[in-house]
ChimeraX commands (.cxc) that place a marker at each C-alpha (Angstrom):
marker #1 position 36.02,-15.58,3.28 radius 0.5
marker #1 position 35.26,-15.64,6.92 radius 0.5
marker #1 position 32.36,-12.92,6.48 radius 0.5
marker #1 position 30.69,-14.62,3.22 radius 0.5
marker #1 position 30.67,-17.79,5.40 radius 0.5
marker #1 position 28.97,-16.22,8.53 radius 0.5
marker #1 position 26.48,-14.88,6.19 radius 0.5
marker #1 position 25.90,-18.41,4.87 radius 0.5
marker #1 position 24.99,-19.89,8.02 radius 0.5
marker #1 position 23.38,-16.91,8.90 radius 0.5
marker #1 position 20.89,-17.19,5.87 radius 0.5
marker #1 position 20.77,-21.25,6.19 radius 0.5
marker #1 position 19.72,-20.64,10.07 radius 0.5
marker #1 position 17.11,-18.35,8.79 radius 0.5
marker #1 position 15.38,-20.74,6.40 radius 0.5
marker #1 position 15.68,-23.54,8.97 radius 0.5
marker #1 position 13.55,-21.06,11.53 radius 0.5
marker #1 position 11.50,-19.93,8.39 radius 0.5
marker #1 position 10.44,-24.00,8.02 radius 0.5
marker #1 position 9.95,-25.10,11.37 radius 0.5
marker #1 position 7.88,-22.19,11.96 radius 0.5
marker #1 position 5.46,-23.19,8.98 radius 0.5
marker #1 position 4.85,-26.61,10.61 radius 0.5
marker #1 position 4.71,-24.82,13.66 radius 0.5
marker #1 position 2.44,-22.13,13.21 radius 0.5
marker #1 position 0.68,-22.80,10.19 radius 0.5
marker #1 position -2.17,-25.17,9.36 radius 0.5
marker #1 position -1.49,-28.20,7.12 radius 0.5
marker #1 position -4.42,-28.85,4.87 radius 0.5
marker #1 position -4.95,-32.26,4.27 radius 0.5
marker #1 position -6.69,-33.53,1.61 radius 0.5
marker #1 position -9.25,-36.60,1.22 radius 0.5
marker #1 position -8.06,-39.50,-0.34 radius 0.5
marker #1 position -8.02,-43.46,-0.15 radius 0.5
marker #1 position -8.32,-45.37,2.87 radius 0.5
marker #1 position -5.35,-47.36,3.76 radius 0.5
marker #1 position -4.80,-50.80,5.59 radius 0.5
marker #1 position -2.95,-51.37,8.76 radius 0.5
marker #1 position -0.56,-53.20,8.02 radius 0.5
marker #1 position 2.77,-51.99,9.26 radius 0.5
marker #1 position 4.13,-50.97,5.36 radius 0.5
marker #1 position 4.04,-47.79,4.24 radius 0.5
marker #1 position 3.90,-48.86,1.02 radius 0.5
marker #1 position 4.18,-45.90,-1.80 radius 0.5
marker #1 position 0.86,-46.36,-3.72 radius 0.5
marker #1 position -0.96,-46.39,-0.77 radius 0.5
marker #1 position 0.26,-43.56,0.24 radius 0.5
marker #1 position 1.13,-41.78,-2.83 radius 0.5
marker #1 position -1.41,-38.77,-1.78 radius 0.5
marker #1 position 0.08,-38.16,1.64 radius 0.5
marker #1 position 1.63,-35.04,3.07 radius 0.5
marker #1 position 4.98,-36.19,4.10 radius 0.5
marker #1 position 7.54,-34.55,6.55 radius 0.5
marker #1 position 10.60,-35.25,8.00 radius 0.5
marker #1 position 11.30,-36.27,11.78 radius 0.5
marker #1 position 13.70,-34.52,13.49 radius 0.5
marker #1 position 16.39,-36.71,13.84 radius 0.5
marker #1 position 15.64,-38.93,10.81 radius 0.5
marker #1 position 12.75,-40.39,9.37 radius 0.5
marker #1 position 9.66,-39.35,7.95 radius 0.5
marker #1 position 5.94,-38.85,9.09 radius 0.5
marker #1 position 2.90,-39.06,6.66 radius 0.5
marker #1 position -0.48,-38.07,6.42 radius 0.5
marker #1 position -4.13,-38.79,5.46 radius 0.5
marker #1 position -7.35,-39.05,5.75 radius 0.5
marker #1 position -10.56,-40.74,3.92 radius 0.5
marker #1 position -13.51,-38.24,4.90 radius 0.5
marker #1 position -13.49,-40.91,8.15 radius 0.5
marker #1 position -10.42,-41.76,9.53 radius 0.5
marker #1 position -7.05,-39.98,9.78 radius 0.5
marker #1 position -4.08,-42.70,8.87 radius 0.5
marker #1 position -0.71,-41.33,9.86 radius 0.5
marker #1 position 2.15,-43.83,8.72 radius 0.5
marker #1 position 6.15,-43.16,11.04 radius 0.5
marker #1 position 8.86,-44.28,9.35 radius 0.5
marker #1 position 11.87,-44.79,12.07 radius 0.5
marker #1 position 15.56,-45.24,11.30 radius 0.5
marker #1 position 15.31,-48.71,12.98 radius 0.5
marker #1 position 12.73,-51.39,14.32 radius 0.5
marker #1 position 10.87,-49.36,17.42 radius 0.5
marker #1 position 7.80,-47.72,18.87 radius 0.5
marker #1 position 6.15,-45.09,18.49 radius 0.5
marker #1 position 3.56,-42.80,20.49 radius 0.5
marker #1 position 0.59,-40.55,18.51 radius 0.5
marker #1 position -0.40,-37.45,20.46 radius 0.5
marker #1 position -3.55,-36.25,19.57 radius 0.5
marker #1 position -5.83,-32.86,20.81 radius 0.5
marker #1 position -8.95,-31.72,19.31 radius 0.5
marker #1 position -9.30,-27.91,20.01 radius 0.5
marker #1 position -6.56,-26.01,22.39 radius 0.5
marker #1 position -8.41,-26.58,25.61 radius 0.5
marker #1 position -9.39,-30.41,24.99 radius 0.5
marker #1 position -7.61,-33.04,26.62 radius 0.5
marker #1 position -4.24,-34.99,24.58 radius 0.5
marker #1 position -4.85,-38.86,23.66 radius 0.5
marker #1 position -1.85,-40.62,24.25 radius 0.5
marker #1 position -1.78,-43.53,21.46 radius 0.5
marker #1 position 0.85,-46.04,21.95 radius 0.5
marker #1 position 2.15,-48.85,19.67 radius 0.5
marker #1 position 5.38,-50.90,20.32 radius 0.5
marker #1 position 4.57,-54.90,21.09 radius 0.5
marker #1 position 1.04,-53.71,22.39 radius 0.5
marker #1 position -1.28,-51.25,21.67 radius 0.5
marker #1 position -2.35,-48.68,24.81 radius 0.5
marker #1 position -4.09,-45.63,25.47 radius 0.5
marker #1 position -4.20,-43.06,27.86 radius 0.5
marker #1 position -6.03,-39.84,28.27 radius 0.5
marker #1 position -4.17,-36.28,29.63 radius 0.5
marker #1 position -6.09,-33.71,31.26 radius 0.5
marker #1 position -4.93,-30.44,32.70 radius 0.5
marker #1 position -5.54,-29.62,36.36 radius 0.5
marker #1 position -5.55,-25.99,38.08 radius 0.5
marker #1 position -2.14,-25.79,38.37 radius 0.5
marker #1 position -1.68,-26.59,34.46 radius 0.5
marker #1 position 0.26,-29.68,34.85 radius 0.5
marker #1 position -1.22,-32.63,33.10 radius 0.5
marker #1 position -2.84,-36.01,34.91 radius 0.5
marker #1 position -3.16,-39.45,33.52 radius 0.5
marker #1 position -6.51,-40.56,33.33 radius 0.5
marker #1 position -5.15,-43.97,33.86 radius 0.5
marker #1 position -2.05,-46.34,33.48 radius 0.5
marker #1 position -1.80,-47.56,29.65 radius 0.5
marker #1 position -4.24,-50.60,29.18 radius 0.5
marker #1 position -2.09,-52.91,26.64 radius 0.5
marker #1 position -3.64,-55.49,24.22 radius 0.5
marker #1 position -2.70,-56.57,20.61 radius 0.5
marker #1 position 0.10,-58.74,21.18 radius 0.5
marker #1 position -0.23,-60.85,17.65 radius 0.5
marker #1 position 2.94,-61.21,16.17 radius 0.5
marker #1 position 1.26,-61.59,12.94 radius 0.5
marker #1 position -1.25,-60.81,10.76 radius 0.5
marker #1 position -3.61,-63.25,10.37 radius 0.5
marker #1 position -7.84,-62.99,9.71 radius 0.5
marker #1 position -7.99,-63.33,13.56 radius 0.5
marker #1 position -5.67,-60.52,14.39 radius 0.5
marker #1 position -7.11,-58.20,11.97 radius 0.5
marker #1 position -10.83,-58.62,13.30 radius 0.5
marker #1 position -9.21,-57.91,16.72 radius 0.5
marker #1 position -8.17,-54.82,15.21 radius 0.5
marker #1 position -11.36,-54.14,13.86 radius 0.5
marker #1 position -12.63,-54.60,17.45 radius 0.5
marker #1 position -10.27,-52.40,18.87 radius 0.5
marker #1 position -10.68,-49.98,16.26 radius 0.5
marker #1 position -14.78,-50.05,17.72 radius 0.5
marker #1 position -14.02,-49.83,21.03 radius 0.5
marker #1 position -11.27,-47.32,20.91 radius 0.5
marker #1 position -11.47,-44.74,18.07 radius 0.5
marker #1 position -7.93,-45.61,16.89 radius 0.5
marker #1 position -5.55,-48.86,15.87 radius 0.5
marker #1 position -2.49,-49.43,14.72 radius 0.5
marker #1 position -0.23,-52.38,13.68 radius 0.5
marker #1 position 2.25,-53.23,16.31 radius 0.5
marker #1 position 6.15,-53.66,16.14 radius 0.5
marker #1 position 6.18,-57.27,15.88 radius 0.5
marker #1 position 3.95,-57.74,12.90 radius 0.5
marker #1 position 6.70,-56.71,10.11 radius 0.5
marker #1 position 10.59,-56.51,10.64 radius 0.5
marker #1 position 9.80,-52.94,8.89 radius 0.5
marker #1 position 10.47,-50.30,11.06 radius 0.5
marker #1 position 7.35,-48.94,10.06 radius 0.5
marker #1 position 3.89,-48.57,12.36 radius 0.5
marker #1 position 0.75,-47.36,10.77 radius 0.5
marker #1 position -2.06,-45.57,13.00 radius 0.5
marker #1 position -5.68,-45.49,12.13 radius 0.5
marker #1 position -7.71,-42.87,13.98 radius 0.5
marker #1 position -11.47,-41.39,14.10 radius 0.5
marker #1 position -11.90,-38.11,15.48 radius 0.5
marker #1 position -14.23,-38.30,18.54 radius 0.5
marker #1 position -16.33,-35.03,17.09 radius 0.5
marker #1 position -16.69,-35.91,13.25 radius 0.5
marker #1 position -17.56,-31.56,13.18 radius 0.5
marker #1 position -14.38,-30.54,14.33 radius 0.5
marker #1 position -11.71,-31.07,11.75 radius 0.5
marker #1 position -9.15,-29.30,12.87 radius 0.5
marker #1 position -6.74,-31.21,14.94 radius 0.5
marker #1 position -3.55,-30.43,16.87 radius 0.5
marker #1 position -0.73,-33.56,16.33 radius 0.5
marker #1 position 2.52,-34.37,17.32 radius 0.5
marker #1 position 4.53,-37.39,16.64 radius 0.5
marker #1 position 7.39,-39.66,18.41 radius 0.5
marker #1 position 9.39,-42.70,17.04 radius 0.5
marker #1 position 12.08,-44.40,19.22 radius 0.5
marker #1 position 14.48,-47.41,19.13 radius 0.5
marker #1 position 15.80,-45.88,21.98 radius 0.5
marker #1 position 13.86,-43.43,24.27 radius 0.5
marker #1 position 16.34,-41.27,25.31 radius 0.5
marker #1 position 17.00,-40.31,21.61 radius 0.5
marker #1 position 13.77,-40.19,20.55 radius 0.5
marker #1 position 12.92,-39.00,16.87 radius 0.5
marker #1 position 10.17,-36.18,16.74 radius 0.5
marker #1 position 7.14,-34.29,14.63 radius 0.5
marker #1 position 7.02,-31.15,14.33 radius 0.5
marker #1 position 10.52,-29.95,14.85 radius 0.5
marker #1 position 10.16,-27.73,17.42 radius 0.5
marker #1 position 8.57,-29.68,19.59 radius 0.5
marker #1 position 9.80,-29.31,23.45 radius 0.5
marker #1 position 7.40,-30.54,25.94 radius 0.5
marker #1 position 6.92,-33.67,27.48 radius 0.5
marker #1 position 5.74,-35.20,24.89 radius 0.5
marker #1 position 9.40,-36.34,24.26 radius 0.5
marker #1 position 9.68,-36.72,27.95 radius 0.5
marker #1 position 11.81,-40.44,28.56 radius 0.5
marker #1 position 9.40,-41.85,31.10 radius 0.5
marker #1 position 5.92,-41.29,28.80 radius 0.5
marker #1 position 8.04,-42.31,25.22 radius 0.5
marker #1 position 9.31,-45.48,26.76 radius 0.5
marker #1 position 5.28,-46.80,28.03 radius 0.5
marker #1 position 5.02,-45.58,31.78 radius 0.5
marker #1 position 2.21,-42.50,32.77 radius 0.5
marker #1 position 3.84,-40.20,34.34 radius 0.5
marker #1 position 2.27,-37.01,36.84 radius 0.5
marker #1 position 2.95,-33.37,36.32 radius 0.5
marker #1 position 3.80,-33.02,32.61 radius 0.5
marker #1 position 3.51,-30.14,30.39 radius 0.5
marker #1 position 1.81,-30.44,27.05 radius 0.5
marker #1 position 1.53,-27.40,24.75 radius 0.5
marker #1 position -0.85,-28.49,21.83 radius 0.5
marker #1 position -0.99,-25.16,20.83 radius 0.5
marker #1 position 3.14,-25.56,19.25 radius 0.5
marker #1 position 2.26,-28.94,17.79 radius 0.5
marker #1 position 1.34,-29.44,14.38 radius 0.5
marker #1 position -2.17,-27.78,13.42 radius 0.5
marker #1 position -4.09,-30.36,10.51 radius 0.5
marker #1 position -7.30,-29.57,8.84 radius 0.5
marker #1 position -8.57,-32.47,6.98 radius 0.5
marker #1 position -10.12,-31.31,4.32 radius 0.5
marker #1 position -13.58,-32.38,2.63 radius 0.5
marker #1 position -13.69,-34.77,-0.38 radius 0.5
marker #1 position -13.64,-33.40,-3.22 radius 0.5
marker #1 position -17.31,-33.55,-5.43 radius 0.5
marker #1 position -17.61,-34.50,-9.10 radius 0.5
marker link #1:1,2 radius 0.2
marker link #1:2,3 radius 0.2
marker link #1:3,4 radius 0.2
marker link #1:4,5 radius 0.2
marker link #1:5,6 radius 0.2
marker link #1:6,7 radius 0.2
marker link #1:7,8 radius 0.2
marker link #1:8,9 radius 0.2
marker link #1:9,10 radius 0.2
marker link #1:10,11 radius 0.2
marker link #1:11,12 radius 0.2
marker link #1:12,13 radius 0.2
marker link #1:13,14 radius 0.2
marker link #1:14,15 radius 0.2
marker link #1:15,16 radius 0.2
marker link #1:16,17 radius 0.2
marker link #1:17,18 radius 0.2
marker link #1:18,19 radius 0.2
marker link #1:19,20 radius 0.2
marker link #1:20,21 radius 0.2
marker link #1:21,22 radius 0.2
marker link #1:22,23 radius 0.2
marker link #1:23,24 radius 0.2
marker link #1:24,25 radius 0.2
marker link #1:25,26 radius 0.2
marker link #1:26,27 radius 0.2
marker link #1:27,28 radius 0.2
marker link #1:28,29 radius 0.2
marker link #1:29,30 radius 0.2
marker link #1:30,31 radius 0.2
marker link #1:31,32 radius 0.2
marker link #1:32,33 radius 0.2
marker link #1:33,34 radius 0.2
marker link #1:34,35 radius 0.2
marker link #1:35,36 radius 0.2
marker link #1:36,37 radius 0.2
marker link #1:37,38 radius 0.2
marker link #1:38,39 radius 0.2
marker link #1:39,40 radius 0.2
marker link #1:40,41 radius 0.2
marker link #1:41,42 radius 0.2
marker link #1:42,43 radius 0.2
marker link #1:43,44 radius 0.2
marker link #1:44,45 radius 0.2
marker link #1:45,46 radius 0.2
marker link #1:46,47 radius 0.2
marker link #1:47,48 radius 0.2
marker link #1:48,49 radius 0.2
marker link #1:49,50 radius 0.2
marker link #1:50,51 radius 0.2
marker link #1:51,52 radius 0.2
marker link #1:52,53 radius 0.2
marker link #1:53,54 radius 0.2
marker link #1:54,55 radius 0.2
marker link #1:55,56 radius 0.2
marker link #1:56,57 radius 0.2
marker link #1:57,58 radius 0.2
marker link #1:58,59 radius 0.2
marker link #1:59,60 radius 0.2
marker link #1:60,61 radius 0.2
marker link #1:61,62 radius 0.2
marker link #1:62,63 radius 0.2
marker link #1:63,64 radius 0.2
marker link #1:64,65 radius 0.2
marker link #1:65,66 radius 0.2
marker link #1:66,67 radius 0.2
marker link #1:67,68 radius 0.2
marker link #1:68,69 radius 0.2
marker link #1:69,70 radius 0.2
marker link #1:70,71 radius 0.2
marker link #1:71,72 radius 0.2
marker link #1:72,73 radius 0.2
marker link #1:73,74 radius 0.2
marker link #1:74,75 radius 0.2
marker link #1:75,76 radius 0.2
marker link #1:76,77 radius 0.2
marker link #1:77,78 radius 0.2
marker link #1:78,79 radius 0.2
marker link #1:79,80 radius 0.2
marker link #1:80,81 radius 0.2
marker link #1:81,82 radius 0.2
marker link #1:82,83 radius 0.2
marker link #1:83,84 radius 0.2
marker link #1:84,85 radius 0.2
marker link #1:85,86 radius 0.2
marker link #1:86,87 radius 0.2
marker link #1:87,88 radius 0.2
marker link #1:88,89 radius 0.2
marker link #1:89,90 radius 0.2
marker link #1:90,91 radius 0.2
marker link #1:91,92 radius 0.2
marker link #1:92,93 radius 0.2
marker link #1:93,94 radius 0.2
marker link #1:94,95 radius 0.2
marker link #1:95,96 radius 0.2
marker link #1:96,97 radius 0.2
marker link #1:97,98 radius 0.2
marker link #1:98,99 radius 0.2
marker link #1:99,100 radius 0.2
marker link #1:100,101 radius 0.2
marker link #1:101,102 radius 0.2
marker link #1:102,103 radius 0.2
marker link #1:103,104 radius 0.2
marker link #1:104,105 radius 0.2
marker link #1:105,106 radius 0.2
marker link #1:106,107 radius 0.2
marker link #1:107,108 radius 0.2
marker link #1:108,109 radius 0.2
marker link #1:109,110 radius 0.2
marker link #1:110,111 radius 0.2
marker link #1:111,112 radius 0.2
marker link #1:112,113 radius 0.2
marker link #1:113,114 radius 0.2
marker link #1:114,115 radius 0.2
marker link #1:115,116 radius 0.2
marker link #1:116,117 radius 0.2
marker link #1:117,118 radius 0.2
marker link #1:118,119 radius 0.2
marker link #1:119,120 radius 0.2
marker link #1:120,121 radius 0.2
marker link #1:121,122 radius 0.2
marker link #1:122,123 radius 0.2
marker link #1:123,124 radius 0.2
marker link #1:124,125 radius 0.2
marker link #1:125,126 radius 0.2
marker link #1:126,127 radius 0.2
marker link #1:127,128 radius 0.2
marker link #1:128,129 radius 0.2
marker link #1:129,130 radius 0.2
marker link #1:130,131 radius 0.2
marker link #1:131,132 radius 0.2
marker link #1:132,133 radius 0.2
marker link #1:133,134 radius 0.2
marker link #1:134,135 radius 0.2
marker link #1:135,136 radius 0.2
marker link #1:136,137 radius 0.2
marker link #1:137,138 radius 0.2
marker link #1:138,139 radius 0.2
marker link #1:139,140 radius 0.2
marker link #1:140,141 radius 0.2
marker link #1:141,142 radius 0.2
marker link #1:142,143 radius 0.2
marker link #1:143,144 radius 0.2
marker link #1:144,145 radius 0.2
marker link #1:145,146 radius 0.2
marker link #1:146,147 radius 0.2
marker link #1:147,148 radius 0.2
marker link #1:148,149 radius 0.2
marker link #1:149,150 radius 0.2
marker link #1:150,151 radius 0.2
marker link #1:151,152 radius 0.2
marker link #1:152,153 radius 0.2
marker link #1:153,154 radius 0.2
marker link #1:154,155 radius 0.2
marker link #1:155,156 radius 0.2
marker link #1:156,157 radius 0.2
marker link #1:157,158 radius 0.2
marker link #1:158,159 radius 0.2
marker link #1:159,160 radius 0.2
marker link #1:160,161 radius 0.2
marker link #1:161,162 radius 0.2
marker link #1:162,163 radius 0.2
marker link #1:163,164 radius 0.2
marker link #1:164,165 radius 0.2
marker link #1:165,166 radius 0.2
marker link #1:166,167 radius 0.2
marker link #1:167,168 radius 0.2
marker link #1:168,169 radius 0.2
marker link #1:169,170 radius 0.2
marker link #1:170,171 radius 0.2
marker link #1:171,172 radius 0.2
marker link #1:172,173 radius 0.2
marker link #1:173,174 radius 0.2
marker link #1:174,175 radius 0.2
marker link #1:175,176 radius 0.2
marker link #1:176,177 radius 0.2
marker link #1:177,178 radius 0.2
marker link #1:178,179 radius 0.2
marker link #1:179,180 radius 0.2
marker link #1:180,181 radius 0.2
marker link #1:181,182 radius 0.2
marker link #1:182,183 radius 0.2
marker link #1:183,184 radius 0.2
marker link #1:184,185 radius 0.2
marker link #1:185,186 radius 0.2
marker link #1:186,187 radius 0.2
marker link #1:187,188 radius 0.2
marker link #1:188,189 radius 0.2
marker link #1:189,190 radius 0.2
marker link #1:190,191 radius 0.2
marker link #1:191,192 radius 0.2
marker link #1:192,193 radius 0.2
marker link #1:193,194 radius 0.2
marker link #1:194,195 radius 0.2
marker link #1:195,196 radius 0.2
marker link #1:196,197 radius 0.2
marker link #1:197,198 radius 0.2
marker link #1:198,199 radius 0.2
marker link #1:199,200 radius 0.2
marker link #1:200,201 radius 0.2
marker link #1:201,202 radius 0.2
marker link #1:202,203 radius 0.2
marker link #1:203,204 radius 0.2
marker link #1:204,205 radius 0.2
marker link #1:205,206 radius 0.2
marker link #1:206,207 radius 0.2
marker link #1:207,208 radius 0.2
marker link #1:208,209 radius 0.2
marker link #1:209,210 radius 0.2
marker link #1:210,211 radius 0.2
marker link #1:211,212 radius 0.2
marker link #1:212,213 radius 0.2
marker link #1:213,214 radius 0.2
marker link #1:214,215 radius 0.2
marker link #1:215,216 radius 0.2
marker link #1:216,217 radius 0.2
marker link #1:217,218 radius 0.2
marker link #1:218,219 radius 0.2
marker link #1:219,220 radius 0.2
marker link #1:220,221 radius 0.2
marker link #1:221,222 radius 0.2
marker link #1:222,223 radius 0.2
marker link #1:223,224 radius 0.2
marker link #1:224,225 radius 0.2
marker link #1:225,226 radius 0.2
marker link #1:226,227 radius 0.2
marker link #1:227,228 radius 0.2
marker link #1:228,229 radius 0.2
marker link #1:229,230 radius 0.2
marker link #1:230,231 radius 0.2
view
């Protein structure tokens, strides 16, 4: 018995490499489809056409995009934050895009020594704690003045937040992405699986800007959004 079980696990750990190393290595195509509102539900029609993974740890990440904006929807176990990283090319810098009670942004850079800088603290702002014709033109706003929005934790009692994000260079489609959600961030739940670096690191996940950190883009997921589709 003892060798068919060995085998077992042996075979199980194997697929479980197998998968990871799909996210990891290969590109996700994403196709065009509807738009979606920010509005802190991931609500299945919406997002019927979304590529949907699991984070590690529980939960689920999904994706879009319109021809014009990429939407990315994390689902959490429980009612928390969570933190978009985004790079355009393997050399570019890594957008930090946080949404918990506020909304703030930072910017990561490498330096000679390949350790990564803060451009700046994060600058918070959307504090609504609901949705109302007001809030949503200051997310319009924000959406202007910042590339990105997304709902924040106290708009729903979902634990659900909803990002909304134009890349910077509308000819580069391929992006490099990786996800956290955390009710607590010393446990923090993750996209893609293997993910290692300091994106997960306590300090950054919980809303500080911390010096020195290692970022590999290149091991995070690789997207391609993919053109619409012509009649």
């Amino acid at each position: 018995m003892k060798p068919i079980l060995y085998c077992a696990i042996f075979i199980l750990s194997v697929i479980s490499t197998i998968r990871a190393q799909t996210v990891k290595n290969e590109t996700i195509k994403i196709a065009a489809g509807g738009a979606v509102v920010i509005d802190g539900k991931i609500e299945e029609k919406e997002w019927q056409d979304a590529s949907s993974f699991a984070l590690s740890g529980g939960g689920r990440v999904f994706f879009k995009h319109d021809g014009e904006y990429l939407y990315v929807g994390v689902r959490g176990l429980k009612k928390g934050w969570s933190h978009l990283y985004l790079s355009q090319g393997e050399t570019a810098g890594v957008t930090v895009m946080h949404a918990s009670a506020a909304l703030g942004m930072t910017l990561y850079a490498p330096d000679k020594s390949n350790l990564w800088q803060p451009a700046s603290p994060f600058a918070w702002d959307l504090r609504d704690r609901a949705l109302t014709a007001e809030t949503r033109k200051k997310m319009t706003d924000y959406l202007a003045r910042n590339f990105w929005a997304a709902n924040n934790n106290n708009m729903t009692d979902l634990p659900e937040i909803e990002f909304q994000v134009k890349p910077r260079n509308a000819s580069d489609k391929t992006l490099y992405v990786a996800v956290v959600y955390a009710a607590d961030a010393k446990n923090p739940q993750f996209f893609p699986a293997t993910l290692k670096d300091d994106t997960i690191k306590e300090e950054l996940v919980y809303g500080s800007t911390p010096n020195n950190l290692k970022f590999a883009p290149k091991e995070w997921a690789k997207i391609s959004l993919e053109s619409k589709k012509t009649k």
